[in-house]
TORKOL-4160 file (C-alpha; in steps of 0.2 Angstrom, whole numbers, padded with zeros to 4 digits, m for minus):
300
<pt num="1" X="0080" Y="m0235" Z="m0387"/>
<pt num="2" X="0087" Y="m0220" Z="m0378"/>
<pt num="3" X="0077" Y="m0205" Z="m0371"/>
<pt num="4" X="0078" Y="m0188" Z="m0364"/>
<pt num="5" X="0067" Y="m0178" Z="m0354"/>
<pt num="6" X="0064" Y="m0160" Z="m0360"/>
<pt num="7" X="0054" Y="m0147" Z="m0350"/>
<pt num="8" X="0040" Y="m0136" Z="m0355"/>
<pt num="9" X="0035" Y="m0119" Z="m0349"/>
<pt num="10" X="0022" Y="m0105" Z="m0351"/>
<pt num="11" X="0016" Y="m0094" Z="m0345"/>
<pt num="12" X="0002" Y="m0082" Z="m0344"/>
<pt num="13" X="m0002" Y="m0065" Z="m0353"/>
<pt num="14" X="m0006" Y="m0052" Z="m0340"/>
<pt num="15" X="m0028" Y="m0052" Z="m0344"/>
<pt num="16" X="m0028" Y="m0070" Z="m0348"/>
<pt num="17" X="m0043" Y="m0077" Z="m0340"/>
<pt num="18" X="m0043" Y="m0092" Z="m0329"/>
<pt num="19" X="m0049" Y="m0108" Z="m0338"/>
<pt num="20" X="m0042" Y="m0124" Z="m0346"/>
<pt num="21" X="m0030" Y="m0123" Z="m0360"/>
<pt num="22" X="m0024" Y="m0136" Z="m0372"/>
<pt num="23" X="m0006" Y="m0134" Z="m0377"/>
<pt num="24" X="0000" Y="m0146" Z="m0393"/>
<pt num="25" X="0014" Y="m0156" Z="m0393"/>
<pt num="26" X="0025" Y="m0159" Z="m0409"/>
<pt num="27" X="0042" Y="m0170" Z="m0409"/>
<pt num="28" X="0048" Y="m0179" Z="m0425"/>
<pt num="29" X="0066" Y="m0184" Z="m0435"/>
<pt num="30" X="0076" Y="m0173" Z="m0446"/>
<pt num="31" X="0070" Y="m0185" Z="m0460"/>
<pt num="32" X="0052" Y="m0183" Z="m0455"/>
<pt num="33" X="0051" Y="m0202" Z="m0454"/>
<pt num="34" X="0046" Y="m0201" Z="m0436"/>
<pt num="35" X="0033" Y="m0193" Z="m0428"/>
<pt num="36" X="0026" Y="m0192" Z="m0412"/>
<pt num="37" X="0012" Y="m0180" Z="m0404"/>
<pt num="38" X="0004" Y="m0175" Z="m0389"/>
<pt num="39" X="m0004" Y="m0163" Z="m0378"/>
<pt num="40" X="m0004" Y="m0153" Z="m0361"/>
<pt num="41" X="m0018" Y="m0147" Z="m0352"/>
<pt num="42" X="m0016" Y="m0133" Z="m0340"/>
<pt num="43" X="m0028" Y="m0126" Z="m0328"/>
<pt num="44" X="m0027" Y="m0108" Z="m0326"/>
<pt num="45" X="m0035" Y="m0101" Z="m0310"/>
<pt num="46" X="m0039" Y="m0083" Z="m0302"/>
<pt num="47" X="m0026" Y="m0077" Z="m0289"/>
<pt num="48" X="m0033" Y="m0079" Z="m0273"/>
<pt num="49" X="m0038" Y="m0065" Z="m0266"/>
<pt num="50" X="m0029" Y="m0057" Z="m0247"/>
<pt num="51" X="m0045" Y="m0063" Z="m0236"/>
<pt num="52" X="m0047" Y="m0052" Z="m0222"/>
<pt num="53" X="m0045" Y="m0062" Z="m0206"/>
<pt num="54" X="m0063" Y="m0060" Z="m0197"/>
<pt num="55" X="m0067" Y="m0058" Z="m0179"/>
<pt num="56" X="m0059" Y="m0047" Z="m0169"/>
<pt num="57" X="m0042" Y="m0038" Z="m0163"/>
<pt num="58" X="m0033" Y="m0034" Z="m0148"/>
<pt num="59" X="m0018" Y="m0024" Z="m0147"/>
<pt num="60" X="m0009" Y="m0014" Z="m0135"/>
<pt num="61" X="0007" Y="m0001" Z="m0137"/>
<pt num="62" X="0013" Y="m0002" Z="m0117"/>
<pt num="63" X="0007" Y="m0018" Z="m0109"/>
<pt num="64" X="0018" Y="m0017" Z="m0094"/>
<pt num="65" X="0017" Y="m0003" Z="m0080"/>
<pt num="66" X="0028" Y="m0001" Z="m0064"/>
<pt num="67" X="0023" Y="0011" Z="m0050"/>
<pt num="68" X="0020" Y="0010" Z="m0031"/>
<pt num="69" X="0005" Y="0001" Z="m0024"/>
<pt num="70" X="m0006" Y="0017" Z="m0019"/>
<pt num="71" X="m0007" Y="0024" Z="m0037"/>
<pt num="72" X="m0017" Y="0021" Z="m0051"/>
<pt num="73" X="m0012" Y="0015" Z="m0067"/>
<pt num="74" X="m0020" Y="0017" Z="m0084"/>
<pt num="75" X="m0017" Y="0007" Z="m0099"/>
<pt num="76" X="m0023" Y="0010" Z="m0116"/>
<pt num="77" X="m0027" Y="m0004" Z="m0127"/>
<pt num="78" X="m0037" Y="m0005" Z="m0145"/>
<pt num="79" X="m0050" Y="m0017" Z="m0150"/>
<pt num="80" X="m0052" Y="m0016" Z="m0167"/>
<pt num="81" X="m0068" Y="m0024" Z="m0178"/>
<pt num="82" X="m0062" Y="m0036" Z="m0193"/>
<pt num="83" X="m0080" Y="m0041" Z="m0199"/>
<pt num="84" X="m0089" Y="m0035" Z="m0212"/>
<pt num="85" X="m0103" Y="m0029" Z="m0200"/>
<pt num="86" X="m0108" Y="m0017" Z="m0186"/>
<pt num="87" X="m0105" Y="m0026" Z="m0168"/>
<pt num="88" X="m0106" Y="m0024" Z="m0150"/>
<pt num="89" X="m0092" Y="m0030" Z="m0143"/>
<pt num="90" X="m0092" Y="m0034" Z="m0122"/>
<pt num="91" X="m0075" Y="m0030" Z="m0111"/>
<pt num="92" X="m0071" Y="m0040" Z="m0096"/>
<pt num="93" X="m0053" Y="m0043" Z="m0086"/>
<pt num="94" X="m0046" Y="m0055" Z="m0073"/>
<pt num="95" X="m0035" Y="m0047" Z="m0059"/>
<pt num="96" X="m0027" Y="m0051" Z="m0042"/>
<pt num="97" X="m0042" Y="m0052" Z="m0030"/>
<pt num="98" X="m0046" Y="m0036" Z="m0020"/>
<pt num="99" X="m0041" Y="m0026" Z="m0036"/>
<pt num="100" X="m0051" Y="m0014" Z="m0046"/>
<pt num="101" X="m0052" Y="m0013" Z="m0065"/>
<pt num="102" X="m0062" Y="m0002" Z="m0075"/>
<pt num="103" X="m0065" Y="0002" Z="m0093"/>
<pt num="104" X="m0069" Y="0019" Z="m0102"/>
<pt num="105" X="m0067" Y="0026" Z="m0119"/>
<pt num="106" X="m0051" Y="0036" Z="m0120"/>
<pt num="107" X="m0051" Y="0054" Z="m0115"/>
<pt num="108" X="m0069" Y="0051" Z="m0106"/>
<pt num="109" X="m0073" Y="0049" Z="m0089"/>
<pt num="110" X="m0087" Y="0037" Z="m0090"/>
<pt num="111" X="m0084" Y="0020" Z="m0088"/>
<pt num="112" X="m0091" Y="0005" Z="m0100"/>
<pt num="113" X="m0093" Y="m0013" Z="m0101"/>
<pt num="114" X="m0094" Y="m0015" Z="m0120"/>
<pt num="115" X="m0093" Y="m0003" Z="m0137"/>
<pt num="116" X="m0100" Y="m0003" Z="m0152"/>
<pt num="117" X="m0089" Y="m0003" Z="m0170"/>
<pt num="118" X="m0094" Y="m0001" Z="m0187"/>
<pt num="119" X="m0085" Y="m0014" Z="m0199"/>
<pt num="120" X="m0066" Y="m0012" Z="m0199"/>
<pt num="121" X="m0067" Y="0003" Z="m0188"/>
<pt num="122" X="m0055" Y="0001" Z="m0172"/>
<pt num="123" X="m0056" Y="0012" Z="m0154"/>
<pt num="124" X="m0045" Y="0012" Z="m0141"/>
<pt num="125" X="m0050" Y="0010" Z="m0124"/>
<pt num="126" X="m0045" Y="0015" Z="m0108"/>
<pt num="127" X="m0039" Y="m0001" Z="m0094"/>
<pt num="128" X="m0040" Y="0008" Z="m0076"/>
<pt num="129" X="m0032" Y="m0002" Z="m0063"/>
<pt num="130" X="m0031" Y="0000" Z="m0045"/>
<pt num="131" X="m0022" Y="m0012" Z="m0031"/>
<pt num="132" X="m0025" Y="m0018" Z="m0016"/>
<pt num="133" X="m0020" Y="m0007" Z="m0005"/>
<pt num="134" X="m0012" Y="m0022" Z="0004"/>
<pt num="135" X="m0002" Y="m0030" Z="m0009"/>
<pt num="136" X="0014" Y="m0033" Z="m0010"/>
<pt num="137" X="0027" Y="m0029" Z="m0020"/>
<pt num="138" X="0029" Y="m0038" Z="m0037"/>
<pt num="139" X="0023" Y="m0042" Z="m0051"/>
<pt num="140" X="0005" Y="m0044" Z="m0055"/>
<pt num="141" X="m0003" Y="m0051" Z="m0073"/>
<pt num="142" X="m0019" Y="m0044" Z="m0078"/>
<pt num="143" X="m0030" Y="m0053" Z="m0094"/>
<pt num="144" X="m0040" Y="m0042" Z="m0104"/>
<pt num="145" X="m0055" Y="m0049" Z="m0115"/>
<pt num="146" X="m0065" Y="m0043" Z="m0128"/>
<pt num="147" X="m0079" Y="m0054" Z="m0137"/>
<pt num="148" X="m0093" Y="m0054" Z="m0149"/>
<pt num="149" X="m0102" Y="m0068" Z="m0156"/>
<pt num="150" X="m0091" Y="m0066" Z="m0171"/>
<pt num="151" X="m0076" Y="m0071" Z="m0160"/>
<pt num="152" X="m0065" Y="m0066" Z="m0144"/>
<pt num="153" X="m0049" Y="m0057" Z="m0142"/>
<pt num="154" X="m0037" Y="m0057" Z="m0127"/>
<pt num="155" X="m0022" Y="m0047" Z="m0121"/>
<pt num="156" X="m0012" Y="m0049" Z="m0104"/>
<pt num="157" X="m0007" Y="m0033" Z="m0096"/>
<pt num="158" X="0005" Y="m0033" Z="m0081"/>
<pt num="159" X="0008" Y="m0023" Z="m0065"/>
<pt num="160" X="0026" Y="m0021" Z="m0058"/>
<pt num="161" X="0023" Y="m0015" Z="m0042"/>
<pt num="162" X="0036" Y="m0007" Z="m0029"/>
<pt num="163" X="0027" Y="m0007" Z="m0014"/>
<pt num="164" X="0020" Y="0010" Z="m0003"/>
<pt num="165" X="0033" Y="0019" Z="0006"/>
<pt num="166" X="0028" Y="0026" Z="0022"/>
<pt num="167" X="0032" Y="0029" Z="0040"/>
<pt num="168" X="0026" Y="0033" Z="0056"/>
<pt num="169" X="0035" Y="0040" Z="0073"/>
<pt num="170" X="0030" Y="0042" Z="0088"/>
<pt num="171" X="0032" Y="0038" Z="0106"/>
<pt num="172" X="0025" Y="0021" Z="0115"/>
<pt num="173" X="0015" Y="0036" Z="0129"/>
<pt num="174" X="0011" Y="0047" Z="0116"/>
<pt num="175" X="0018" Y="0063" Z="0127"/>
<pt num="176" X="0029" Y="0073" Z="0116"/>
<pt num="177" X="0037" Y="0084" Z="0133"/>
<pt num="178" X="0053" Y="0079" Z="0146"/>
<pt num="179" X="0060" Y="0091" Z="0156"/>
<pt num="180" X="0081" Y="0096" Z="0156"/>
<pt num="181" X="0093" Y="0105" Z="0168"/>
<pt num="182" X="0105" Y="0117" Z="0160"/>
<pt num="183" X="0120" Y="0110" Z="0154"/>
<pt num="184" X="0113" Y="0091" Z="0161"/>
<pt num="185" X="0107" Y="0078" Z="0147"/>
<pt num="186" X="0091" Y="0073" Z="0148"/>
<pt num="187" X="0083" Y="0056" Z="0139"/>
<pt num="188" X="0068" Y="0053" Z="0127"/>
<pt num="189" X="0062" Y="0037" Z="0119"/>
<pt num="190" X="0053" Y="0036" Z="0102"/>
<pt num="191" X="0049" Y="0024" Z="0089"/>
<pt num="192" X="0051" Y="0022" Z="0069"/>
<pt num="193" X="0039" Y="0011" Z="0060"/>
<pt num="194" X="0038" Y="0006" Z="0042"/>
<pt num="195" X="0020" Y="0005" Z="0038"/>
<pt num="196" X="0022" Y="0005" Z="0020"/>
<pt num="197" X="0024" Y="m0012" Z="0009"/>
<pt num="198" X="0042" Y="m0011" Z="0001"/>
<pt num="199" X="0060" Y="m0010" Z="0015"/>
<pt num="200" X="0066" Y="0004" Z="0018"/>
<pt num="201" X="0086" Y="0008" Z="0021"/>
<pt num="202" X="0096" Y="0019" Z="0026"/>
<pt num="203" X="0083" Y="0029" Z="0037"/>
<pt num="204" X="0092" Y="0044" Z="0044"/>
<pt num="205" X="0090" Y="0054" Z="0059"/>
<pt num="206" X="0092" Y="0073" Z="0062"/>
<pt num="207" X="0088" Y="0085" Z="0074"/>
<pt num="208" X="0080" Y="0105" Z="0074"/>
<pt num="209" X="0086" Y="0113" Z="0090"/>
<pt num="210" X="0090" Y="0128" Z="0097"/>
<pt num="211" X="0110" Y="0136" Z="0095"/>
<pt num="212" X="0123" Y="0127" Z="0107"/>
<pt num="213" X="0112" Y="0113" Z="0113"/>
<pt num="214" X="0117" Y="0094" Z="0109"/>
<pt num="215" X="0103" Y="0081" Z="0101"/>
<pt num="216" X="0111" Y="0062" Z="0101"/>
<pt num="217" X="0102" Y="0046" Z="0094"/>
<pt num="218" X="0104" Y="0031" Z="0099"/>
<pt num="219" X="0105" Y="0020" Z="0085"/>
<pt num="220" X="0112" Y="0034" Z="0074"/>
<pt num="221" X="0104" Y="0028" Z="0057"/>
<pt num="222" X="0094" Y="0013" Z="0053"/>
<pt num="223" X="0103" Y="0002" Z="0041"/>
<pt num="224" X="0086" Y="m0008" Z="0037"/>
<pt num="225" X="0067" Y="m0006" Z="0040"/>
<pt num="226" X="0054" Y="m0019" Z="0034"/>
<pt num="227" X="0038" Y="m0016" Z="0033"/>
<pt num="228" X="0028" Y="m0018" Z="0045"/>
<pt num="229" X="0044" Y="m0015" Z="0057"/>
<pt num="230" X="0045" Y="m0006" Z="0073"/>
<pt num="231" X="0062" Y="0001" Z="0079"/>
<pt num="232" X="0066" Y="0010" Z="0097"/>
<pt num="233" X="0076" Y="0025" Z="0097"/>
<pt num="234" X="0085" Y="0033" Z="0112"/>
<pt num="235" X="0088" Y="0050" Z="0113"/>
<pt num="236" X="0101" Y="0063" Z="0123"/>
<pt num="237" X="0097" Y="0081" Z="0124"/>
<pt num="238" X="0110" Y="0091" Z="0132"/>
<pt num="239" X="0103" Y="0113" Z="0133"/>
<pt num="240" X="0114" Y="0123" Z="0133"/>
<pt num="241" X="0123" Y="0129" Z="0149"/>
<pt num="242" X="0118" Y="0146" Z="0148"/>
<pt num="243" X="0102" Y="0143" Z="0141"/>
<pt num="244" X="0087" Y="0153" Z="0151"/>
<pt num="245" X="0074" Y="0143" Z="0160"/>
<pt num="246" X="0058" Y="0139" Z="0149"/>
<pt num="247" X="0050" Y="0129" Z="0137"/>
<pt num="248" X="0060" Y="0125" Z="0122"/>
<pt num="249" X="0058" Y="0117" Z="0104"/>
<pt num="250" X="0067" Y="0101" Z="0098"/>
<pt num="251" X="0061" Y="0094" Z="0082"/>
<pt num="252" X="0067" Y="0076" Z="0074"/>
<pt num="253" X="0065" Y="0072" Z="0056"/>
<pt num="254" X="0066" Y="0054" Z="0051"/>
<pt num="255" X="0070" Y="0053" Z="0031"/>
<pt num="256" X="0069" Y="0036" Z="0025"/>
<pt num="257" X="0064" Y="0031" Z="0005"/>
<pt num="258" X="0055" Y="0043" Z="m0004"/>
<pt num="259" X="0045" Y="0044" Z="0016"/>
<pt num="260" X="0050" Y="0057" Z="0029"/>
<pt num="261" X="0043" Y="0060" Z="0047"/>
<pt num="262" X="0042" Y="0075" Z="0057"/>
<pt num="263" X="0042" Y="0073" Z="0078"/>
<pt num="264" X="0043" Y="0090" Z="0089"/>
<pt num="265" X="0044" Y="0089" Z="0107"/>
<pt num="266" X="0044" Y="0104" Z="0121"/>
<pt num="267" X="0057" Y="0104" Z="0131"/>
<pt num="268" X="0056" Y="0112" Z="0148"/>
<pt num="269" X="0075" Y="0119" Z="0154"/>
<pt num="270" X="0074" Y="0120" Z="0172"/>
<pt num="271" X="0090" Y="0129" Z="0184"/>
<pt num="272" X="0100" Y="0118" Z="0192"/>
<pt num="273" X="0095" Y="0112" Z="0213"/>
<pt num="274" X="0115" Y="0117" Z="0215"/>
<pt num="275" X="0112" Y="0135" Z="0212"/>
<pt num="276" X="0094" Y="0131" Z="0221"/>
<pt num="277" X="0102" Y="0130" Z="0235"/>
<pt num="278" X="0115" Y="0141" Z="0232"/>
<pt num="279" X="0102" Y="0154" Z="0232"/>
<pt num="280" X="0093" Y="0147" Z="0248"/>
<pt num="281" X="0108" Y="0148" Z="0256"/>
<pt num="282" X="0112" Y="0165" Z="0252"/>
<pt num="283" X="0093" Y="0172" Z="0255"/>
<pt num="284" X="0096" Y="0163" Z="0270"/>
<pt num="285" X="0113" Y="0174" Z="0275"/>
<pt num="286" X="0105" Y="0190" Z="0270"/>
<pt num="287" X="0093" Y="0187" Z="0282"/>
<pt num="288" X="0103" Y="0182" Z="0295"/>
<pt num="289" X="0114" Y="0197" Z="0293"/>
<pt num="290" X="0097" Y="0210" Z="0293"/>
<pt num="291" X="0093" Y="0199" Z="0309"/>
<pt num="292" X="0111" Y="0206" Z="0318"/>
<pt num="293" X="0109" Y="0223" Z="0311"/>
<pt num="294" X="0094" Y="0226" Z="0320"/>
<pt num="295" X="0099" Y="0218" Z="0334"/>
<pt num="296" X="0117" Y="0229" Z="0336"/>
<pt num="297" X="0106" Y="0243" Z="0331"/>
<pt num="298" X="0094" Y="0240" Z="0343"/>
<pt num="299" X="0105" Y="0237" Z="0357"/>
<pt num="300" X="0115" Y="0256" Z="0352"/>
């Protein structure tokens, strides 16, 4: 009354055909007094061919890109035909609002809104993206589509933006002129405005002016500058004792991140009132003292 399990196996010839086959089964006694038979049928099947996935592919090598908000960046994405036809295939993308995206074959200038593949041929395609001038800084996703009546395709692109770095100086009047004594300081206002999207810091402040004369600022240096910001600025120039009397040229620069500003002003060195006076009073004298000499002279 006892039993075992025994195990069978075959396998194949490389060639054998797929079908049924019978396999016989044989047990019996050493004495040949029992016998028992059976048999196996297995079902031998093709290998299932790789099927090529249908529809279509969308792949790109570089989907983020980082830059500031007035350039233009250009991504490069492949749409590649899995049928086993020719198909037109249409391109479309969904951006921030105010942006501008466009599509053209790469290496061409004109721009498309669909392409046509043969089966299993693939292309790659230029994604132009623009921002709004006015946004911000930060990060902005882009989805890219590509469809067909044999199926869609999708692809997200992002945008890192860092914001426009700009500056503007000037002063509240608009005149760029003051007017100095030798050796006495003289004051000027102007402003510094970030009119760019990202901060600015550390904006420095130097000066361009003639040998010996003395330029102060008023702050020195602007820690911090967001945009949109307007800071006031005083400034101190001081000619130089012995400078002549005439019009002279003080330039500011302003150097803030990747943005720098240029401000000249005409400055207009005037003599002192002291030595004015100092030269009435002695036109006065010498003319007081031609008045005696005619008068002794006349009197002789």
């Amino acid at each position: 009354d006892k039993s075992k399990s025994l195990s069978l196996k075959a396998e194949a010839e490389e060639g054998t055909g797929p079908g049924k086959y019978v396999f016989g089964i044989k047990g019996q006694t050493q004495d040949g007094k029992l016998v028992s038979a059976s048999h196996v049928t297995v079902v031998l099947r093709e290998k299932d061919k790789e099927k090529k996935s249908k529809g279509v592919n969308l792949t790109t090598s570089y989907p983020v890109l980082q830059g500031p908000t007035d350039a233009k960046f250009e991504f490069s994405v492949e749409v590649e035909n899995k049928t086993d036809k020719d198909g037109t295939f249409n391109l479309s993308a969904q951006g921030p609002t105010n942006w501008d995206i466009t599509f053209k074959p790469s290496y061409e200038e004109k721009l498309i809104s669909s392409l046509t593949l043969k089966a299993g041929a693939r292309q790659s395609v230029g994604v132009g993206v623009k921002p709004y001038l006015l946004a911000e800084a930060g990060k902005y996703p882009i989805q890219v589509k590509v469809s067909a009546p044999e199926g869609t395709a999708e692809a997200e692109l992002t945008v890192i933006l860092t914001g426009t770095h700009k500056l503007e100086v000037g002063t509240a009047s608009g005149l760029l002129s003051l007017t100095a004594m030798t050796g006495k300081p003289a004051n000027m206002s102007f402003y510094v405005k970030n009119t760019g999207s990202a901060n600015q810091s550390s904006v420095k402040l130097m000066s361009f002016k003639p040998e010996n004369w003395k330029v102060e600022f008023n702050p020195e240096k602007l820690d911090k500058l967001a945009p949109n910001e307007l800071k006031q600025i005083e400034m101190v120039v001081t000619p130089s004792d012995q400078a002549l009397v005439g019009d002279y040229s003080v330039a500011v620069g302003v150097e803030g991140e990747k943005a720098s500003k240029n401000l000249e002003f005409r400055v207009t060195v005037k003599a002192s009132t002291v030595w004015g006076w100092v030269g009435i009073a002695i036109i006065v004298l010498v003319v007081l003292g031609l008045v005696i000499l005619f008068v002794r002279v006349g009197r002789r």
